[in-house]
Steps between C-alpha positions, in 0.01 A plus 500: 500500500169468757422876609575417846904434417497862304357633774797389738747648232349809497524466917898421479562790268256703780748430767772687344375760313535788698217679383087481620340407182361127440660288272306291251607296191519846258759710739809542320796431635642825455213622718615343782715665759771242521843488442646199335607347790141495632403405177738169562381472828133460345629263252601276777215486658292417197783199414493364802033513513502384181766267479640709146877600412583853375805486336757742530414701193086502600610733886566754291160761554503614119438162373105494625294788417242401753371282761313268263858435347635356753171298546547403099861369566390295812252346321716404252797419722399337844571149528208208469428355863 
């Protein structure tokens, strides 16, 4: 993923994290002062920029220990324009 695109993840996950502190590819999710429907909210956004399903079981926060997780499975997952 270009640095650019993990930049704009980190951004999402910015807008709803209800704490000050910057986000970067290292924060951990449990860091992050969401609930999980923020978290799903965030999700959505990142589908819908990157053009990448999260299944059902993958909106659960637990499953990604940080940011660069979720950059990992959208690297692996987002479909091939």
């Amino acid at each position: 993923m270009k640095e650019n695109e993990s930049r704009e993840i980190c951004t999402i996950f910015e807008k709803f994290n209800r704490s000050s502190f910057p986000i970067t590819t290292e924060t951990k999710i449990s860091d992050l002062e969401i609930n999980s429907i923020l978290f799903i909210h965030a999700i959505i956004e990142v589908e819908k920029k990157f053009d990448v399903l999260f299944e059902d079981e993958f909106l659960d926060m637990s499953y990604f220990k940080t940011v660069e997780n979720i950059i990992d499975f959208i690297d692996k997952n987002r479909s091939v324009i």
